[in-house]
N, C-alpha and C positions, 0 to 999 in steps of 0.2 A: 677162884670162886666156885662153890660147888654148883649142881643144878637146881637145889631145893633155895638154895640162896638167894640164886641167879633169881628164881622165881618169885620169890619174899620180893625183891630189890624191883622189879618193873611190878608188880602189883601196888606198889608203895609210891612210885614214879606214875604211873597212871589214876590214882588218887586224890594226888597233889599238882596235875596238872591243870591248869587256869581255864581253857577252854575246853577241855572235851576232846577225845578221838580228833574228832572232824573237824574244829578249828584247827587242830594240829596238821589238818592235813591242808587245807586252804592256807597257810601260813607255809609250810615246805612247798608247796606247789609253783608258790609265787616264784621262791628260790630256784627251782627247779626250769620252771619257764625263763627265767634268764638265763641260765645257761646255756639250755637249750634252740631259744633263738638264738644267740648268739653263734652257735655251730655253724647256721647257715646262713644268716644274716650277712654275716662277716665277707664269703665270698664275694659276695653283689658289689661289696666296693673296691674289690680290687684294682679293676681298673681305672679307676678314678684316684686312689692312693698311689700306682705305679706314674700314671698322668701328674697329677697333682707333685710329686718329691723325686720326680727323675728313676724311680725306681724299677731295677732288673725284672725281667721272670723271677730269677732265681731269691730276688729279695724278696720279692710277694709271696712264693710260693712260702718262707720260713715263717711267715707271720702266719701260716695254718699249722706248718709244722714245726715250730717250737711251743706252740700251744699246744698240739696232739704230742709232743717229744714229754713236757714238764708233767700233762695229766695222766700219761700213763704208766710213767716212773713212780708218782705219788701218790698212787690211789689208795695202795695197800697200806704204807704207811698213815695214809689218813683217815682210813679206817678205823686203824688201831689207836690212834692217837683220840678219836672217838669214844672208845671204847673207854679208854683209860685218864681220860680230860671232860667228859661227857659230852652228847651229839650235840647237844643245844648249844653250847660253846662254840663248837666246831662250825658249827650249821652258821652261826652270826660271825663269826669269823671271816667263813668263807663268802657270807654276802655282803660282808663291808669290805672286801681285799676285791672281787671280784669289780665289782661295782665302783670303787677309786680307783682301779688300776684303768679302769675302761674310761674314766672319766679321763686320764694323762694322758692314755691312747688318743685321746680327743684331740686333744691339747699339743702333742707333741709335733712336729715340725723337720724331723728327720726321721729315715726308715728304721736307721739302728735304734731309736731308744722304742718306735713304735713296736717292735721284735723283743726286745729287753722288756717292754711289759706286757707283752705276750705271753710272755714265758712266766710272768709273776702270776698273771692271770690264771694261766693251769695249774698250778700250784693252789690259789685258792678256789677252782673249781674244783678241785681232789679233795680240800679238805668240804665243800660244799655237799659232796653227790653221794658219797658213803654215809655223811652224816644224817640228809636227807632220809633216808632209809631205814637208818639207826631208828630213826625219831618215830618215824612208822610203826615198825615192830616196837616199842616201848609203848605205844600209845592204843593200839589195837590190839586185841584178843585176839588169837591164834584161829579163830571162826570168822572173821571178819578182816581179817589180812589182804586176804584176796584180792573182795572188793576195794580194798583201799591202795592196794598195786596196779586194781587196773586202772581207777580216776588217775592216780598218777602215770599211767602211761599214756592215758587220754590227754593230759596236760602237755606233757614231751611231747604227743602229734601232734596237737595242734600249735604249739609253738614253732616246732620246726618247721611246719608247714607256713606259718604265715613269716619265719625269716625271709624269703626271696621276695615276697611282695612287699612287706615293708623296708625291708632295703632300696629294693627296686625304686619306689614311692620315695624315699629320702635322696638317694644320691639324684634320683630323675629333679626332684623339688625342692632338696636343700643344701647338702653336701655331703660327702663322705665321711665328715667328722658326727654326721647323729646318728650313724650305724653304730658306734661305740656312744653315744650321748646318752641314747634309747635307753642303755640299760640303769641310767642312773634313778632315773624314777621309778622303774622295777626295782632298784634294788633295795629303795628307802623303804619300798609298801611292804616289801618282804622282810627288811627290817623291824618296822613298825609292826606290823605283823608278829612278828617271834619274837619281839620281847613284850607284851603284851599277852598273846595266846599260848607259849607255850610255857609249860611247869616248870619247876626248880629244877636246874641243871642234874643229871646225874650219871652217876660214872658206874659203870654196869663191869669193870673191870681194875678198878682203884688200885687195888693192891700188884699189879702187875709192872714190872721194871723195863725201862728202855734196853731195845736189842739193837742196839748200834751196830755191831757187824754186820746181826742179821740184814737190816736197812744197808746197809751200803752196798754187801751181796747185790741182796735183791735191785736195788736201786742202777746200779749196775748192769747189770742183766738185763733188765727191762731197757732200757736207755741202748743198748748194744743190738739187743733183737729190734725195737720201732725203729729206730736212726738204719738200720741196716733194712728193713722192709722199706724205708720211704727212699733211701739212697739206693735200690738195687737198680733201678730204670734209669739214674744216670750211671753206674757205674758197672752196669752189666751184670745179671745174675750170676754169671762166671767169673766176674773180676776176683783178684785175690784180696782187694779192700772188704767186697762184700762176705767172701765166705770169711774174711777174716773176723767180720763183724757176729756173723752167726757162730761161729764157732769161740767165739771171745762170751757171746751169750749163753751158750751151753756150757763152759767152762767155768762160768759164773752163777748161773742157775745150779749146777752140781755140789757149785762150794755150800750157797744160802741151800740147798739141804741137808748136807752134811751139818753144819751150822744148827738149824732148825731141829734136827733128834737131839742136841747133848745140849740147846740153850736151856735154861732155871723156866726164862720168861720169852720164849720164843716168839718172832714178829708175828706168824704162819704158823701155828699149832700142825703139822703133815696131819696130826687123828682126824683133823677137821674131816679130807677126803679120803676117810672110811668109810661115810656115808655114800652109798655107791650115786642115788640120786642127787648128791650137792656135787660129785664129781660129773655125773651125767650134764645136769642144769647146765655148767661149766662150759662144757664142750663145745652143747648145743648153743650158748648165750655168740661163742665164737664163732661156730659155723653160720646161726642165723646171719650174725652181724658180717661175715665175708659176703653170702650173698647180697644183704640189703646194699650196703655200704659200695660193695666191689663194681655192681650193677649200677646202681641208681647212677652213680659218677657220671655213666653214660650219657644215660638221661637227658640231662641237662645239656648236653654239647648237639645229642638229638634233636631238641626241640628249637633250640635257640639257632644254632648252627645250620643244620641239614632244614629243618622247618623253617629257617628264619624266624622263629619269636621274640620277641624282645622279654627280657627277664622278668618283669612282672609277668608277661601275658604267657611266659612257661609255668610260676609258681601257680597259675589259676589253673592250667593246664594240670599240675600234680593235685590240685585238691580233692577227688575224687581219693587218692589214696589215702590223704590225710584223714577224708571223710571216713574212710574204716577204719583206722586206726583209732581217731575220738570215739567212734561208735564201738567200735569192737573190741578194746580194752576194757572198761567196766561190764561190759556184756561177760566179758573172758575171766574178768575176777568172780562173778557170781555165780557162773559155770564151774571154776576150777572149785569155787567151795564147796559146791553140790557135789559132784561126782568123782572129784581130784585130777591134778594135773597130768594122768596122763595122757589118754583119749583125748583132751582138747587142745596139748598141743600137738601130738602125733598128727592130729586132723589139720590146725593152723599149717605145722610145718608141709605136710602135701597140698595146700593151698598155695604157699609160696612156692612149692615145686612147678606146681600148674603154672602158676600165672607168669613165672621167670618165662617157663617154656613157652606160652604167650608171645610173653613180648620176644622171644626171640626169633620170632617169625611178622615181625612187627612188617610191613613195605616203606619205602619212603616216602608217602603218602596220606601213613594214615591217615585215620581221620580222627577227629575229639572222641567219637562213642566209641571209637576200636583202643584205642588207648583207656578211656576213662574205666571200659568194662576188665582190662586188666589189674590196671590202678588199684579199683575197688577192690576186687579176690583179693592181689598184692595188701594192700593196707589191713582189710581182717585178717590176713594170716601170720601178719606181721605182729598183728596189736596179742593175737592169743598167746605164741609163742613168747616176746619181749616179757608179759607177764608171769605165764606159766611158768618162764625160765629162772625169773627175778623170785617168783613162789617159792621155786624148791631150791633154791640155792640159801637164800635169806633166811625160809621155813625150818631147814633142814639143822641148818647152823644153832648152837648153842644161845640163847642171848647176850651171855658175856662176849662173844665174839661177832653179835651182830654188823658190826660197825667194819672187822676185818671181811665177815661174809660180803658185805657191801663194796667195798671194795674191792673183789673179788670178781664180783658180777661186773662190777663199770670196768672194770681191767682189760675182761675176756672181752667187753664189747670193742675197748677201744685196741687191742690188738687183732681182733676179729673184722674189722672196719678199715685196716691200717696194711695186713693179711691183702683182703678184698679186693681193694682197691689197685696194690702193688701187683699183685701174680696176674688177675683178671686183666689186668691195664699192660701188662707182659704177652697177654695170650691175646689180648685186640692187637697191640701194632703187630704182632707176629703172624697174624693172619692178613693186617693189611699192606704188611710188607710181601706177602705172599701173591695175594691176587690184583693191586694194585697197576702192574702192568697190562695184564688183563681185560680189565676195564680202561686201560688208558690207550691201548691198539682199539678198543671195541668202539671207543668213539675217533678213530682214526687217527689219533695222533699218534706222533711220531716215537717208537717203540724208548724207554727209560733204558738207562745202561743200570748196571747192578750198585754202582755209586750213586747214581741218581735216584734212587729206588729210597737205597737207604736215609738219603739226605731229604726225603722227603716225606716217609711213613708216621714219623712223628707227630709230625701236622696234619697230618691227614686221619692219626687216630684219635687228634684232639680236635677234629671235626673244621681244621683251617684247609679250605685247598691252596695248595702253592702256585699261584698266579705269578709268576715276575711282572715287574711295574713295567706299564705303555704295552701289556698282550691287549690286540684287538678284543673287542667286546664279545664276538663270535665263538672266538677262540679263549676264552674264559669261560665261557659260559660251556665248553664242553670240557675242559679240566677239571671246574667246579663239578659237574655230576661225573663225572670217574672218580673222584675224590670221593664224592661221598657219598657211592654205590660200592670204595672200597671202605669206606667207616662202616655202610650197614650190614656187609659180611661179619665185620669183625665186632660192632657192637653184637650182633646174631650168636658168635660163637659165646662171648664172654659171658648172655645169658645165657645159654644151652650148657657153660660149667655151672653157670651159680646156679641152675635147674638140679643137675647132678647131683651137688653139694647137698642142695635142700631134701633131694630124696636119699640120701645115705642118712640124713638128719634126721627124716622119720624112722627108720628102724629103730635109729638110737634111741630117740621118744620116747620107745614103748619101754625102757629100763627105767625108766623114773617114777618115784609114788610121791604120796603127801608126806609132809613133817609128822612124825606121831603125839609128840608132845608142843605144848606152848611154848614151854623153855627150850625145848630141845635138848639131846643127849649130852652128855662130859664129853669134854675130847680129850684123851688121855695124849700127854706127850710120846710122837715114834720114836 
C-alpha cells in the first residue's frame, strides 16, 4: 500500500468511526488495563496457588513464564496480523481469548492445565497490545498522538500499580481463584466497549500475504533468546544449555533476516529501521524496560521481606511511583507534542538515572518519605520515556505497518524486562554470594565454608534468610540480619547497574526526533 493510500485509508477509518478519537481511546484503555493488571496481580497468588495444588517453585515460577515465553514470541506476528486482518478484530479478539482463558484459569484444578492457559493467555495478550495501538494511530491525528499515548500510559500505571493491592485484598478476603475471576468483568466492559465505540473494522494492510517462514524464523528466535534469558540463573550463565540457547537465537534471528530482504510480503519490512529514531525508540523502549523491570523485582522482596510488609501494605508503599506515572504520562504526551520527543525523554531517562541511584543507597531502614521521594522521580521519569519511546517508534513507522510498529515496542519491552530482571538478578546473588560471609562473621557467627555459601546465596538474594528449623530465637534473629545486610549490598549494586544503563540511555535520547509525516514514510523492502 502506498503512503498517499495508506493516508486516504485512516482518514476514511477515522470518519466512519462510531465514537470519536476518545471513545476509541476509553474503550482500548479498558483492554489495556486488563492486561496490565493482570502482569502484577498475578504474582500476589502464588503462594496461595503453590498452597492450594501441591505446587513446586519451579511450577509457579512457569505460570509467569510461559505467559512472558507465548507474549514475546507473538507480538510481532500480532501486529501484523493487525495490520492485515484489522486492529478492531484483533483488539476483540484478544479481549474475549484473554478474558476466557482467565476465566478456566479460575476454574481449573491442577497446575498443568493452569500453565497450558497461561500460555493461551499470551498469545491473546499479543494479539491484544499491538492492536491496542494500531487503534490509537488510526483514530488520532498525528498532532494529538502524543496526548493519547500518554492517557494510555497513565492507564498501564495505574493498573499495575493497583495489581498488588487488589490481589493482596482478594487472596487475604477471598481466594486465589478471583485474581484470574477479576479480569472477567474487565473484560466484558471492554468488550462492550469496542463493539459499540469503535468504527468499521479496517485493514490498513489488506493486500499483504502471510510470511510463514518469516513467522517461524522469528518465532524461533524469540522463543530461544526469552526461554534462555529466564533459564540462565538455573542453568548457569556459562552452561553449554544456555549459551546453546543464545547462540540457537542468533542463528535464527540471522536466518528471519536473510528471509526478510528477498520475502514478496515480509513479516518485518528491515526499511522499517532506516528511520534511525524508530530504531533509537527501539533500543531505548529495551534499556528503559531492563532498568525498570530488572530493579523494581527487588523491590518487592525489600519491602515485604527485609521491611517485613505484608503485600498490600508494600503495593501502598509503591503508589507514590505509580502516582508519577498517572500524572506524568499525559503531562509527557502534551509536552512531547509541543516541543518533540527528544528533550523530554533525554530529561525523563536522567530522572530514572537519579532516582535508580537513589535507591541504591537505600539503608535498611528506610523510612516511607525516603522511599516515596525516590518512587516519585522513578515513576515521572518513567511515565515520559514509556511514552516518548512508544511516540517515536509508532510515530515514526508507516501506517500500513502500524500494527507490526506495535509490536515491535511491546517486544523490546518484554525482552527488555526479561533482559533486567535475568543479568541484574545474576549480579545481586553474585555480590551476595560475595559478602555474605562477611556479614555473617560480623555478627559472630560461625564463619560459612564456600559450599555453604553457595547453598545459601540464593535465598538470601530472594530476601529468605536460611534459618534451619528448632535455631534458638537469638540466633536467628542474627542470621536473619546478615542475611539481609547481604540482600541490601546486593539489591545496592543491581540499582547502581540499572542507574548506569539509564545514563548511557540518555545520550542515546538525544538521537531521536518527531515522525515528520501523519502517515509516515514507505518502507521500501532491504
Amino acid at each position: 500500500m502506498s503512503t498517499t493510500a495508506a493516508g486516504t485509508a485512516i482518514s476514511t477509518a477515522r470518519s466512519t468511526g462510531r465514537g470519536g478519537p476518545w471513545a476509541t481511546l476509553v474503550a482500548v484503555a479498558f483492554g489495556v488495563i486488563m492486561v496490565a493488571l493482570d502482569g502484577t496481580i498475578v504474582a500476589i497468588a502464588n503462594p496461595a496457588i503453590g498452597k492450594s495444588l501441591h505446587a513446586s517453585l519451579s511450577d509457579l515460577q512457569w505460570i509467569t513464564n510461559g505467559y512472558l515465553l507465548a507474549l514475546a514470541v507473538f507480538l510481532v506476528t500480532a501486529g501484523k496480523l493487525g495490520d492485515r486482518f484489522g486492529h478492531k478484530s484483533m483488539f476483540l479478539v484478544g479481549v474475549v481469548g484473554f478474558a476466557a482463558s482467565s476465566g478456566i484459569i479460575g476454574l481449573s484444578h491442577s497446575i498443568g492445565l493452569i500453565i497450558a492457559f497461561r500460555v493461551l493467555q499470551g498469545v491473546f495478550g499479543a494479539l491484544l497490545q499491538p492492536a491496542a495501538l494500531g487503534l490509537l494511530r488510526e483514530a488520532f491525528p498525528r498532532e494529538k498522538l502524543n496526548i493519547a499515548i500518554g492517557i494510555w500510559g497513565a492507564a498501564i500505571g495505574l493498573s499495575t500499580a493497583a495489581g498488588p493491592i487488589v490481589g493482596g485484598l482478594l487472596v487475604e478476603h477471598v481466594n486465589w481463584q478471583w485474581v484470574f475471576f477479576v479480569n472477567l468483568p474487565v473484560g466484558a466492559l471492554a468488550l462492550i466497549l469496542g463493539l459499540v465505540v469503535l468504527g468499521r473494522n479496517h485493514r490498513v494492510d489488506r493486500g499483504s500475504r502471510a510470511d510463514i517462514p518469516g513467522i517461524a524464523l522469528l518465532s524461533v528466535a524469540m522463543f530461544a533468546l526469552v526461554f534462555g534469558v529466564i533459564k540462565a540463573s538455573d542453568f548457569g550463565w556459562g552452561n553449554w544449555r544456555t549459551i546453546g540457547l543464545f547462540v540457537g537465537a542468533a542463528v535464527f534471528a540471522a536466518l528471519f533476516i536473510l528471509r526478510e530482504r528477498t520475502a514478496r510480503d515480509p513479516l518485518l519490512p528491515l526499511g522499517l529501521f532506516r528511520s534511525r529514531s524508530l530504531s533509537v525508540g527501539t533500543v531505548l523502549m529495551v534499556l528503559m524496560a531492563f532498568a525498570m523491570f530488572g530493579s523494581l523485582f527487588f523491590v518487592t522482596f525489600y519491602l515485604q521481606l527485609v521491611h517485613g510488609l505484608s503485600p498490600v501494605q508494600s503495593g501502598v508503599r509503591l503508589l507514590p511511583m505509580t502516582a508519577g506515572m498517572v500524572v506524568g504520562s499525559p503531562i509527557a504526551g502534551a509536552l512531547i507534542g509541543r516541543i518533540g520527543p527528544r528533550g523530554p525523554v533525554a530529561t525523563g531517562m536522567a530522572a530514572v538515572a537519579i532516582a535508580m541511584f537513589g535507591l541504591s543507597r537505600l539503608p535498611m531502614d528506610a523510612s516511607a518519605g525516603l522511599t516515596s521521594l525516590w518512587f516519585v522521580i522513578l515513576g515521572l521519569g518513567l511515565s515520559v520515556v514509556m511514552v516518548g519511546a512508544t511516540e517515536v517508534i509508532v510515530g515514526n513507522a508507516p501506517v500500513q505497518l502500524s500494527g507490526v510498529a506495535s509490536g515491535v515496542q511491546q517486544a523490546a519491552m518484554q525482552v527488555g524486562g526479561a533482559l533486567g530482571t535475568a543479568v541484574l538478578g545474576a549480579v545481586m546473588t553474585a555480590r551476595v554470594g560475595s559478602v555474605l560471609n562477611g556479614h555473617w562473621t560480623d555478627q559472630h557467627l560461625p564463619a560459612l565454608t564456600p559450599a555453604q555459601v553457595d547453598a545459601a546465596k540464593g535465598a538470601v538474594a530472594g530476601g529468605v534468610a536460611p534459618v534451619p528449623p528448632g535455631t534458638k530465637a537469638e540466633i536467628a534473629m542474627l542470621i536473619t540480619k546478615a542475611s539481609n545486610l547481604s540482600f541490601l549490598d546486593g539489591m545496592h549494586l543491581a540499582f547502581t547497574v540499572a542507574a548506569v544503563v539509564a545514563a548511557v540511555a540518555v545520550a542515546l535520547s538525544l538521537l531521536i526526533r518527531r515522525g515528520s509525516e501523519s502517515s509516515g514514510p514507505a518502507v521500501p523492502h532491504v
